[in-house]
C-alpha positions in Angstrom: -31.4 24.1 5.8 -30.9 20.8 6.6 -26.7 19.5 7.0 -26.1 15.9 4.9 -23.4 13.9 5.5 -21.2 13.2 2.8 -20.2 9.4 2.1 -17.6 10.3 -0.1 -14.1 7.9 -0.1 -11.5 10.1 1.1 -7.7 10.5 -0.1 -5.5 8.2 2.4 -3.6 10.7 4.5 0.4 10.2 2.7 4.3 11.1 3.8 7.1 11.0 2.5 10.0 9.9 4.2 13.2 9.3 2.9 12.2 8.7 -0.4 9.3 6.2 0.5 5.6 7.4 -0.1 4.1 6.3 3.0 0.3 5.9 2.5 -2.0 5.1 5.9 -5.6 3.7 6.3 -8.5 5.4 6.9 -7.8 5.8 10.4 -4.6 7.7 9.7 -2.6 5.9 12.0 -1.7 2.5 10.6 0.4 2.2 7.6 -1.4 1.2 4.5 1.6 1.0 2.1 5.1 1.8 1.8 7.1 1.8 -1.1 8.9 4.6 -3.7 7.6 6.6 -6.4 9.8 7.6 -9.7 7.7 10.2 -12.2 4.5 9.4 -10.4 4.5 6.1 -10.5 5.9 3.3 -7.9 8.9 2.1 -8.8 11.0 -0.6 -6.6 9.8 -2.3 -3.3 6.6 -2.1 -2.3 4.7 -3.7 0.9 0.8 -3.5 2.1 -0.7 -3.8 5.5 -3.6 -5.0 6.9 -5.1 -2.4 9.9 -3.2 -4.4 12.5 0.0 -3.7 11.5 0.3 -7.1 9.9 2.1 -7.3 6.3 -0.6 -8.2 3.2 1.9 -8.1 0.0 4.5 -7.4 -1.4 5.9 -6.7 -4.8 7.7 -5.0 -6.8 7.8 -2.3 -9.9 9.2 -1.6 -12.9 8.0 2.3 -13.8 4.4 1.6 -12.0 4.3 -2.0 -13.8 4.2 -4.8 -11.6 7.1 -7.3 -12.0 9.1 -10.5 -10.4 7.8 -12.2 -7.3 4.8 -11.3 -5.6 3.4 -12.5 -2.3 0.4 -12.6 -0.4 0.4 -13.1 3.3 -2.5 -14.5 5.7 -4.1 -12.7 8.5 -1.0 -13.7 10.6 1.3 -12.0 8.8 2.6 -15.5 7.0 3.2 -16.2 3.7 0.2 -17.4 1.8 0.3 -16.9 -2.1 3.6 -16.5 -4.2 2.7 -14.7 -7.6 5.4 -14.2 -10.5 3.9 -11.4 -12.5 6.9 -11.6 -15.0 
């Protein structure tokens, strides 16, 4: 019997800690997002990071809808992109 390596995408390892879901990339060590939940659903202030540590976006949410102000950052961590999503 031969073994096969599965390519499946696996869950991103998550915390919680004081009330924010902490979510990290594949390599479990570098935080992939941050923000809080409310009824399963992000709700508030969230951010995103690239591997390196470096901040991607940020937003916020209205019971897991995205609202207000978003922006994107570059690879340097500066801002790039503002987005008003309403």
């Amino acid at each position: 019997m031969e073994d096969k390596k599965c390519n499946e995408v696996k869950d991103k390892k998550q915390e919680v800690i004081d009330g924010y879901t902490i979510k990290y990339h594949a390599n479990g060590k570098t935080v992939w997002s941050k923000g809080k939940m409310s009824e399963g659903k992000p709700d508030g202030y969230w951010e995103w990071y690239r591997a390196d540590g470096k901040i991607k976006r940020s937003g916020y949410f209205e019971k897991g809808d995205p609202v207000g102000e978003w922006v994107t950052y570059d690879s340097k961590g500066d801002e790039y992109k503002t987005t008003n999503r309403g």
